[in-house]
N, C-alpha and C positions, 0 to 999 in steps of 0.2 A: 780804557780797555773795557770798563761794566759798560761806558755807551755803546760799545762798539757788539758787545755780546748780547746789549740788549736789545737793539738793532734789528742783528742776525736773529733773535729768535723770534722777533716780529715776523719779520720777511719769513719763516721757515712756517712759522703757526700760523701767516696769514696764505701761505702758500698752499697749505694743507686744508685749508675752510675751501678756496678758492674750486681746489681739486673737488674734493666731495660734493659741496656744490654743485659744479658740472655735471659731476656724476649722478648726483640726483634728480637734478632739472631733466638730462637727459633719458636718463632711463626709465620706463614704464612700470607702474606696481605689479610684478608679477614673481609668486616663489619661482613658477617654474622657467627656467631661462630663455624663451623660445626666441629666435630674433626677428619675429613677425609678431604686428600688432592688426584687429580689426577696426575698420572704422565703422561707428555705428551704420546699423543697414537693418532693416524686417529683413529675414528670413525665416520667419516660421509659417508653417502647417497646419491649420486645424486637421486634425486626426483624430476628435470625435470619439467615440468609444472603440477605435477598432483595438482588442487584444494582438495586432501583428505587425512592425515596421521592419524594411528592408532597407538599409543604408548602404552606402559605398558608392563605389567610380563608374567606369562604363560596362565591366564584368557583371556589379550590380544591376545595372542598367538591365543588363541581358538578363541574368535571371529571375526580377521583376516582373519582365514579360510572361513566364510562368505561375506568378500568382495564383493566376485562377484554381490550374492544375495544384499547388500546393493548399490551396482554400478546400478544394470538393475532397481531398484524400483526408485533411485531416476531421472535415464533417461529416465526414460519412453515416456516422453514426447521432448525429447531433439533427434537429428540428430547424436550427438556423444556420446558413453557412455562414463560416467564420470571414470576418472584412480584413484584408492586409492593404496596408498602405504602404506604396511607393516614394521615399524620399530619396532615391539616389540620384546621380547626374551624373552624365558625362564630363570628364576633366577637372573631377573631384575628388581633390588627396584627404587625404588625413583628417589635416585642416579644416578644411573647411566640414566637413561632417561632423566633426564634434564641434563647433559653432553652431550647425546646424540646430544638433537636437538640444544643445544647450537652452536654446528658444522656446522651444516647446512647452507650454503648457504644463503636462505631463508627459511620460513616457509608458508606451502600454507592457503589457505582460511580458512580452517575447519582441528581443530586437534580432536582427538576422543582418551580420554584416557582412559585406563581398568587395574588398575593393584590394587596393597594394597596387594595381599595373600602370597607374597615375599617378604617379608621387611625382616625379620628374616634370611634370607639365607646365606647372607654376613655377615663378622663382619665387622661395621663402626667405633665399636671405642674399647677400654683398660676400662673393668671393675677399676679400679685402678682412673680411671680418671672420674669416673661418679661426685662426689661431685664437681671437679670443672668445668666441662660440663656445670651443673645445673646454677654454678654461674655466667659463660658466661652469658647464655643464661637469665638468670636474671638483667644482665647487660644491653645486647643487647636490652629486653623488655621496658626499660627504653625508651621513647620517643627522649627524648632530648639528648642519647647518640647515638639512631638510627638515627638521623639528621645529628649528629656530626658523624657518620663514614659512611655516603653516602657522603659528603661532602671532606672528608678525612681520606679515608681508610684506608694510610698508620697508624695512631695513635691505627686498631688494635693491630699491633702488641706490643704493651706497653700496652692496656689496658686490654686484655684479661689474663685469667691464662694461663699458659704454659698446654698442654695435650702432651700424645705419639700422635699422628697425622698418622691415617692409613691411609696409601697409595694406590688409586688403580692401578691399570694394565687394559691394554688391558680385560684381560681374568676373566670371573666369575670364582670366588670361596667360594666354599661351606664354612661355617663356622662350623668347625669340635669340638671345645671346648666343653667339656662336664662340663657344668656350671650347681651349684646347683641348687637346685628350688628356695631360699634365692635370689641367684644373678641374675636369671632368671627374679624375678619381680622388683628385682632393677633394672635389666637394660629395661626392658619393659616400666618404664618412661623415660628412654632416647631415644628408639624407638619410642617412640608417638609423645615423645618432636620433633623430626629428620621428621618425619613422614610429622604436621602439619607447618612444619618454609618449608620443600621443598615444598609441596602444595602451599602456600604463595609464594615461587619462580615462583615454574613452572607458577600458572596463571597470575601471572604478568609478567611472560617472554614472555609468549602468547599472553598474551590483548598487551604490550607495540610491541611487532611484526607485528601485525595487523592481528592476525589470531583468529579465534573464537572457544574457546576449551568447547565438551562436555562431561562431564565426565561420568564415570558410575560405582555404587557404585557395591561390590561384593557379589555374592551368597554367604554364608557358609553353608555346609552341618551341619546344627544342628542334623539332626538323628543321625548321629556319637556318640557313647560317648565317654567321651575323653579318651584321652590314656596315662594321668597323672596325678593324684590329686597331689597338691604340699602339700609338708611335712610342718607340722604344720597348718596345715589350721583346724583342726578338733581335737575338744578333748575328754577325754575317754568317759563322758557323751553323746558329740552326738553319738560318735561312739556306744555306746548302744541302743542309738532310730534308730539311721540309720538301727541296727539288726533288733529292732521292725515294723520299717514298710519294709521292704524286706520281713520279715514273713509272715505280711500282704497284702502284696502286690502277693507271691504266690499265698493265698488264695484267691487272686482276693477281698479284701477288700478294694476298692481304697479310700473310703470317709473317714475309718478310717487312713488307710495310709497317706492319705494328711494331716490330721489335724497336724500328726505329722512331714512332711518333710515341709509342713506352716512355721512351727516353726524352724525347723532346717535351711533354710533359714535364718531364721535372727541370728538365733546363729553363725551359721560359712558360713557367705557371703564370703567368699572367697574360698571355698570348689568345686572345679568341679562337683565330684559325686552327689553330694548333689543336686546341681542346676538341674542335669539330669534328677536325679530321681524325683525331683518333676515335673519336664517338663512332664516325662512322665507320671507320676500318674493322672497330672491337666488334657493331653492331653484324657487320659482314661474316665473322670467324665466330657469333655466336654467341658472345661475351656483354649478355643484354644489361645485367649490370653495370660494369664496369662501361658501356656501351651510354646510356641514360646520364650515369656520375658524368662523364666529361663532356656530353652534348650538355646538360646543366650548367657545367662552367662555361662552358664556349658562351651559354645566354648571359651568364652573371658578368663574363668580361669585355662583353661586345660595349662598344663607346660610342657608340649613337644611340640612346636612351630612349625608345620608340614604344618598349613595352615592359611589364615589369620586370622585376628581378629576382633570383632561386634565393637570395640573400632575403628580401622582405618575408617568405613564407618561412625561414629559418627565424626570423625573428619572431613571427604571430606563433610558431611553435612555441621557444622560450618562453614569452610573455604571456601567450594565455595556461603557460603551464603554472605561470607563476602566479597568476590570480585565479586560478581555479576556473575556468571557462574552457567552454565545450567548443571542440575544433573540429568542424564535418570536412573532412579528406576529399576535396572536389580535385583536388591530383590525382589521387587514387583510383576513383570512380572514373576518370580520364585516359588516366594511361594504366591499367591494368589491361586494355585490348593495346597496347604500343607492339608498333610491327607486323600487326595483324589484321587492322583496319585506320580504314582513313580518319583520325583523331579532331582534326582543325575545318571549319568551314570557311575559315581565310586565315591573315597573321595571327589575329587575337582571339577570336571567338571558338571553343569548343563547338562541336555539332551541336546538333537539337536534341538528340539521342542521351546525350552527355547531363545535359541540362535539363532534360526530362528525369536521370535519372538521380540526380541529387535533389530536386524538388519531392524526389519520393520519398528519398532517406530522412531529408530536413522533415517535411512533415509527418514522418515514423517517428523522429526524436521530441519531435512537439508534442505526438500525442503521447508519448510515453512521459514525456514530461508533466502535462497536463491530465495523464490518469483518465485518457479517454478512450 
């Protein structure tokens, strides 16, 4: 019987080295759980003395191109124009931007970010691997275990679960996976989850560098509608009111119309079309509020993932509230003329107008920043 007990506890304690082991072999030294690793690559910039960088995706990108204009308002009064440098890209998330400035040398005075409509671009991680993502990162939320691996890192690798760990490269790549609409929104909480934990880096990479980052939340073209209802989101009864008020809705009955997409609304809140169509019905009867609310949803639950999301600039809310960082309203500056002029120069781009005039604001808040 002790042989037999002593045995079993071999096999049980050898069982247990075995596990942790793997665990450790496999997992990367990182506190924070992300399930993408980079593989060494240059990516950096000489950026020189200039006091100004602009980061972000292809929104970035766009307002980049007004530089100059944000250079000559904020010099105005100054002997030398001020230099900003350009680090964003096209079909650049999160991610990759904070790797980015990681690189960098230094960081100058003023970082200016514009991205969120690219998150989706890249795959970060293995559908397969989303339940234990979650557990990570429910781990990590744990205070007293985020103490314990700033403190000593090394012990992620033993506490985290094992993921596949996507690797990146040098080079953007599209994510080509033709994922249902089922997995789509399952992984959409891992994207937000990825989303708000890099927000949380990046401004603490910023504030602790000694540079002062202002962010700017994203236009999304809500006139659009979307380009995918997700499957199952609707059942045969709405699906017959939905008939009923499109009926009505030709006949230009919009009062009657609404009462019934009101309702459908609450029936299948999760429904694209649905949210659209009463955006626009509410828009038609006057109801620009409540008109805006559900074209926002219609964007947030369209499942073709083509641009960004009402959900990412609800998180750059939360987050930069919560590290004390300045958030310039390019929503706002955008659709304050909504229904009264033409807003979009195609899917994604705000006009020139638009973008002229948050280059005014941002460099209003520079100079008032900078006391000039």
């Amino acid at each position: 019987m002790k042989k037999f007990l002593g045995i079993s506890f071999i096999l049980i304690f050898g069982s247990g080295i075995a596990f942790l082991t793997h665990r450790y072999i496999k997992n990367p030294e990182n506190s924070i759980p992300y399930p993408y690793i980079f593989n060494q690559f240059e990516n950096s910039v000489d950026i020189g003395n200039a006091p100004i960088i602009i980061i972000g995706d292809r929104l970035g990108k766009r307002l980049a191109s007004f530089k100059e204009l944000i250079a000559d308002k904020i010099s105005e009064n100054l002997s030398t124009k001020v230099k900003i440098i350009d680090l964003t890209e096209k079909g650049e998330g999160l991610h990759r931007t904070i790797h980015k400035i990681k690189q960098l040398p230094r960081l100058p005075l003023i970082t200016i970010y514009l991205g969120g409509s690219e998150e989706f671009f890249e795959q970060k991680f293995q559908t397969k691997d989303i339940d234990n993502i979650l557990l990570n990162f429910k781990l990590y939320d744990d205070d007293r275990i985020k103490t314990l691996l700033m403190i000593f890192p090394v012990l992620s690798r033993l506490l985290y679960q094992n993921v596949t760990y996507h690797q990146f490269t040098k080079n953007i790549k599209e994510d080509t996976n033709n994922y249902s609409d089922q997995i789509i929104q399952k992984r959409n909480i891992i994207h937000f989850k990825l989303f708000e934990q890099e927000l949380n880096e990046l401004f603490s990479f910023v504030k602790d560098k000694g540079s002062y980052l202002i962010a700017l939340n994203q236009p999304i073209n809500i006139d659009l509608p979307p380009k995918k209802t997700c499957d199952g989101s609707i059942d045969q009864l709405s699906k017959d009111m939905l008939v009923q008020a499109t009926e009505l809705i030709k006949k230009r009955d919009y009062k009657a119309a609404y009462t019934i997409t009101k309702e459908l609304v609450l029936i299948a809140p999760a429904n694209a079309k649905i949210h659209y169509i009463h955006g626009e019905v509410s828009r038609k009867l006057g109801l620009l509020k409540e008109a805006m609310n559900s074209l926002e949803m219609a964007s947030a639950y369209d499942c073709k993932q083509w641009h960004g999301n009402p959900i990412f600039n609800k998180i750059l809310t939360k987050t930069a509230l919560q590290n004390e960082v300045l958030v310039l309203d390019f929503k706002k500056i955008v659709y304050d003329q909504w229904n009264q002029n033409v807003l979009f120069m195609d899917e994604i781009y705000p006009q020139n107008l638009y973008y002229e005039r948050a280059s005014e604001a941002l460099a209003g808040k520079i100079k008032k920043l900078l006391k000039l």
